[in-house]
DRENBA-99008 format. One record per residue (C-alpha): residue number from 1; x negated, y negated, z. Coordinates in steps of 0.5 Angstrom, whole numbers. Each point is the difference from the previous one (the first is absolute). Example, Ala and Ser with C-alpha at 12.3 -4.5 7.8 and 13.67 -1.06 7.14 Angstrom:
   num      px      py      pz
     1     -25       9      16
     2      -2      -7      -2
This chain:
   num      px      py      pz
     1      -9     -77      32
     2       8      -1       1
     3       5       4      -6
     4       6      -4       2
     5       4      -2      -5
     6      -5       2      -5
     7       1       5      -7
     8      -4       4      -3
     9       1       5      -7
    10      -4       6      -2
    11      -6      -3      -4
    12      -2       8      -1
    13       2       6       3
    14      -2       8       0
    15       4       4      -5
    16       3       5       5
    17       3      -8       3
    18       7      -2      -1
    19      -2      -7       0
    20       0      -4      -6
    21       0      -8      -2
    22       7       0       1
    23      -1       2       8
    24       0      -7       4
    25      -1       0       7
    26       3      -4       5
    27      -5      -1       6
    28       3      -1       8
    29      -5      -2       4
    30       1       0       9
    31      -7       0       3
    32      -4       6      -1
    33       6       4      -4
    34       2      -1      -7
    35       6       3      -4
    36       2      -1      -7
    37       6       2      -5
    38      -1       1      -7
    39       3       3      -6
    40      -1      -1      -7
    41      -2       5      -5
    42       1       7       1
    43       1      -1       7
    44       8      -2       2
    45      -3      -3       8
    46      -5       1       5
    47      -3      -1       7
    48      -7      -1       3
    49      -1      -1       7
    50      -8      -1       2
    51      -4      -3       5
    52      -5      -6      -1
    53      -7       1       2
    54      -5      -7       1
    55      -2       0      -7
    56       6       2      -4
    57       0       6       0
    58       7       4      -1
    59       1       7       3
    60       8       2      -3
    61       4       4       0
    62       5       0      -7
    63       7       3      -2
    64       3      -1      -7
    65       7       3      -5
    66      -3       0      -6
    67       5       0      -7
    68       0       7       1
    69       3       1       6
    70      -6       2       4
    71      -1      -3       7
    72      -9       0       0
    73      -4      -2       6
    74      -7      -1       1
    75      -6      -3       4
    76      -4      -6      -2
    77      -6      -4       2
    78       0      -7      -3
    79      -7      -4       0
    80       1      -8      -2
    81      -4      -4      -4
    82       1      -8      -1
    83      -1      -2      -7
    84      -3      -7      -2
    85       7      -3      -1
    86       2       2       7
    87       5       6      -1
    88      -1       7       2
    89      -2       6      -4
    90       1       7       4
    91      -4       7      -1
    92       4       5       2
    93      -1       7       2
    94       5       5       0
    95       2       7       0
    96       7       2       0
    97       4       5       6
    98       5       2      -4
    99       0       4      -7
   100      -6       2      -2
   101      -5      -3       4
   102      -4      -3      -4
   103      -4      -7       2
   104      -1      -7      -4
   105      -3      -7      -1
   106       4      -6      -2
   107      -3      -7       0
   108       6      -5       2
   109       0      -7      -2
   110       3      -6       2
   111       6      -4      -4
């Protein structure tokens, strides 16, 4: 699985995400680590770091601004899927490590 240069968009998110449609990320991909910057919606920029296993799946770490203000971190494992039209949808699990704590899922899809 290879993330370079691909984006991707919330298709649905928990309600306790800051992530909405309007959050595009921008995936960078050097062999086993990925990164990506995103903004849109709620979020004024963000980061992830993670590191790429042998089926795709993502472990990361990801820091963001929000319109309010507020500098939000948290954990995340992606797990890939390969649609039929050869784009990736990723289910994500995350819990954040700032504010309250709470955990989440959101599926991303590529654009």
């Amino acid at each position: 699985m290879n993330y370079n240069n691909r984006k991707f968009r919330p298709l649905k998110s928990s309600k306790n995400a800051e992530t909405s449609e309007e959050t595009i990320f921008c995936y960078k991909q050097e062999n086993h680590i990925v990164t990506s910057e995103y903004s849109g919606g709620a979020i004024v920029k963000g980061h992830l770091m993670g590191t790429i296993d042998a089926e795709g799946v993502i472990e990361m770490c990801y820091h963001q601004i929000n319109t309010a203000g507020d500098l939000m971190t948290g954990r995340c494992t992606s797990k890939p899927e390969l649609m039929t039209n050869g784009k990736i949808k990723l289910h994500e699990t995350w819990q954040w490590t700032s504010g309250d704590k709470s955990k989440g899922n959101s599926v991303l899809v590529e654009i």
